[in-house]
N, C-alpha and C positions, 0 to 999 in steps of 0.2 A: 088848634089853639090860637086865639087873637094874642097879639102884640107883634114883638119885634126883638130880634136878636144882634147883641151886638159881640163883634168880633173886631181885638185888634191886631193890627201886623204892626214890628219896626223894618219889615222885609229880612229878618234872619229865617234861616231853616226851621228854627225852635218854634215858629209861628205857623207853620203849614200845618200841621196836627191841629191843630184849632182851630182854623179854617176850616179844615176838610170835616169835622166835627159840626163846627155850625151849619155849616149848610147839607149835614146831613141830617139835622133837626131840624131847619129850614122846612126842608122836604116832607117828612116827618110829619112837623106839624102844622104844614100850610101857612110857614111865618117869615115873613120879612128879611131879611140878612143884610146887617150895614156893617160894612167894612171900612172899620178906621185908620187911618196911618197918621199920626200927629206929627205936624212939620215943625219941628224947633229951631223960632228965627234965630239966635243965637249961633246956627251954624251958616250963617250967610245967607246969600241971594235962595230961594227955596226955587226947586225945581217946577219947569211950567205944570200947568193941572192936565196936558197933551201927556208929557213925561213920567207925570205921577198916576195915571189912568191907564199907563201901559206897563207901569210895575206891578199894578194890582194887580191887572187880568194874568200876567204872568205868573202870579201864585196862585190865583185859581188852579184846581182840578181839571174845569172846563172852562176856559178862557170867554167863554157866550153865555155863563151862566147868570142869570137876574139877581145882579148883586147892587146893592147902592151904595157908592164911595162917598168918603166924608173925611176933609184935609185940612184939622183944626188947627192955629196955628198957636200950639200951648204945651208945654208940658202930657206925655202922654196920659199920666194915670190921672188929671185933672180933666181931661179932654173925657177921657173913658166915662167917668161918674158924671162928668154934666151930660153927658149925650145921651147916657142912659135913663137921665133924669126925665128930659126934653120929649124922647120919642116914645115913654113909658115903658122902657123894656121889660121884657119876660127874664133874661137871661141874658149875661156879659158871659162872653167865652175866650178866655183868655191862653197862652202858653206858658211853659215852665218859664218861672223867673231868674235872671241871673244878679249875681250882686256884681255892682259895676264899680263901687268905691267905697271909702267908710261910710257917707251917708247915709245906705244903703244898709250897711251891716247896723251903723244905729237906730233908724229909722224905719228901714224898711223896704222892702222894692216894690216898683209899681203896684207887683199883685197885692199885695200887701196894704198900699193906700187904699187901691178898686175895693179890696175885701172888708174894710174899714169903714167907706163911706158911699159904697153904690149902695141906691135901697134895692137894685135887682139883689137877684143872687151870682154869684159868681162861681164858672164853672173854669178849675184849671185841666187842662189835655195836657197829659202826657202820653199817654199811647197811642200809636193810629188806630185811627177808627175802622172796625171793620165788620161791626155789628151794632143794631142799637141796645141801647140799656136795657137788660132785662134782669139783672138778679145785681141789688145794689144791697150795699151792708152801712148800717149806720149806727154812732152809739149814742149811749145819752147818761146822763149825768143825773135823772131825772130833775133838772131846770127847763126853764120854760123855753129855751133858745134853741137843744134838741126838738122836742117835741113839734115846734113851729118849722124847724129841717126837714124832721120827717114826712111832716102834712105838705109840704111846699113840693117837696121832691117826690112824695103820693100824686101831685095832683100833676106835673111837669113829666112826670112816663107814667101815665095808667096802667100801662102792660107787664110793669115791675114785680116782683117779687123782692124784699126785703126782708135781712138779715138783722134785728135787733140787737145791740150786744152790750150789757154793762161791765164793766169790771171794778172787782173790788179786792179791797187790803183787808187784815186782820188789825182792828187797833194798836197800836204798841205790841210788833208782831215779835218784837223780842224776846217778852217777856208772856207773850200768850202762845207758848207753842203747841198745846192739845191740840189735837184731833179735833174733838168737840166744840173748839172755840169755832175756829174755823166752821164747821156746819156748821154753828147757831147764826152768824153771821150772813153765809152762804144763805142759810134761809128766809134771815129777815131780806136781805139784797132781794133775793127773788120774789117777797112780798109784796117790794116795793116797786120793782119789776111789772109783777103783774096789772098792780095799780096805775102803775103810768100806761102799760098798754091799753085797759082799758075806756081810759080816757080820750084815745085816738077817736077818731071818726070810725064810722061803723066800714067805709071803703077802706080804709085806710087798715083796719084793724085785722082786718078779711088776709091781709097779705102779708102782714109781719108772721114770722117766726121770730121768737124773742130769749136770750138765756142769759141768764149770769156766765161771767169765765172768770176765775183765780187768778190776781194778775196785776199788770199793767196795760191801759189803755192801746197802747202801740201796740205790745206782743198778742192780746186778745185779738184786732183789725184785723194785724197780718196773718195769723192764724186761721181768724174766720174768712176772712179773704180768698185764701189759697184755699179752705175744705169746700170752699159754697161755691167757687170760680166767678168772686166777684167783680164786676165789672166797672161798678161806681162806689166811692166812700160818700158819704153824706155827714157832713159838719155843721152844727148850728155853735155860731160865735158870738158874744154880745162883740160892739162897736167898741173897740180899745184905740184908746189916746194913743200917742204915739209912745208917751212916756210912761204910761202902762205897757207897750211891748217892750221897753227896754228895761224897764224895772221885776216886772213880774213875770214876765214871759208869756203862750199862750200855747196849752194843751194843743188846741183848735191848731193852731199853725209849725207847730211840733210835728203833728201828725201829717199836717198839709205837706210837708217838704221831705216824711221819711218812707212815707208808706207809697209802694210803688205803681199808684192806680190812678186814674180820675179823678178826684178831688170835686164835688158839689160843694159851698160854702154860704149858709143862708144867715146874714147876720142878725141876731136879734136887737128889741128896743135896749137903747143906753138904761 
């Protein structure tokens, strides 16, 4: 696969899973690996580029491996999105986020910026790597921001097999308690279901499995998650404001921070 992958460190431990991840796609797919560590002048004199050349290799896997470092001097999640702009990337591969203060709880944390405003897609690791992607689950809403996940993350592991999954509610389930309502519902969902699957790509389409589940969006994942032994979620997000994630909240990044897997994230057009 042509491009280029980008990966960052602040050099915590939470960042070596994502490393060892990029550059097993790297490998994978015959693609570029730039390792970034954003140097924030703000904290004084920044360490020489001798200095900061021999922390990186120290996180590497294999300290000789063909990586290309890159030592912005800016803010990290600014640094991340413009880099990814510049070198065209395929894919930002980032590690679990932590909230460092309020601005962070209002706002949002780095991943959370990268996932907002990279046009790559951005990929969060949480677990070591220790096999590549083969059986990923993803859901959809049928909006056009899934569907564009799905096709991105069809074309990013061809080897894949994919887990389709909607979930749905009963209108006003309070007062609809039959049996019946439920199936009717259940079936139109699956209609519409099928409708969206057919409009995948004919590759693309070849490897979903696809089903309605009873439910909530989260407990449907983690469900299908743990029966299909998936190894990647796939989320398609549109680009929310900042004050759209503090006011509305987001599905998309609800699930990004509970469900305990890989995290794909392909944002769709504003």
């Amino acid at each position: 696969m042509n491009g280029k992958i980008i990966v960052g460190t602040d050099f915590r431990a939470e960042a070596d899973r994502a490393i060892d991840r990029a550059l097993q796609l790297g490998e994978e797919w015959g693609a570029e690996v730039i390792l970034v560590h954003a140097v924030d002048p703000a904290l004084g004199e920044p360490p020489t580029k001798a200095e900061l050349d021999r922390r990186m290799r120290s996180v590497l896997p294999d300290p000789d491996a063909e990586v290309t470092f890159r030592y912005p001097m800016e803010r990290a999640d600014l640094a991340l999105a413009r880099i990814a702009e510049e070198e065209d990337a395929v894919l930002i591969v980032l590690g679990v986020a932590r909230l460092n203060n309020l601005r962070d709880f209002l706002l949002g944390t780095a991943v959370d910026y990268v996932i907002r405003n990279a046009s790559a897609p951005v990929l969060v690791v949480k677990n070591r790597p220790t096999r590549p992607y083969r059986q990923i689950c993803s859901a959809t809403d049928f909006y056009a921001p899934s569907r564009n996940a799905l096709e991105k993350a069809a074309d990013l592991f061809p080897e894949a097999a994919f887990e389709l999954v909607h979930a749905f509610h009963v209108p006003f389930e309070g007062w609809q308690k039959a049996e019946y309502v439920q199936k009717e519902v259940e079936k139109a969902q699956q209609k519409a279901l099928d409708e969206f699957v057919a409009e995948l790509s004919p590759d693309t389409r070849e490897r979903v499995s696809a089903h309605v589940v009873y439910g909530s969006a989260g407990s449907a994942l983690r469900q299908d998650i743990e029966e299909s032994e998936g190894d990647l979620l796939v989320l398609g997000t549109h680009g929310e404001s900042a004050l759209r994630h503090i006011t509305l909240g987001s599905t998309a990044n609800e699930l990004l921070r509970s469900l305990p897997v890989d995290t794909l994230v392909v944002r769709g057009s504003d």
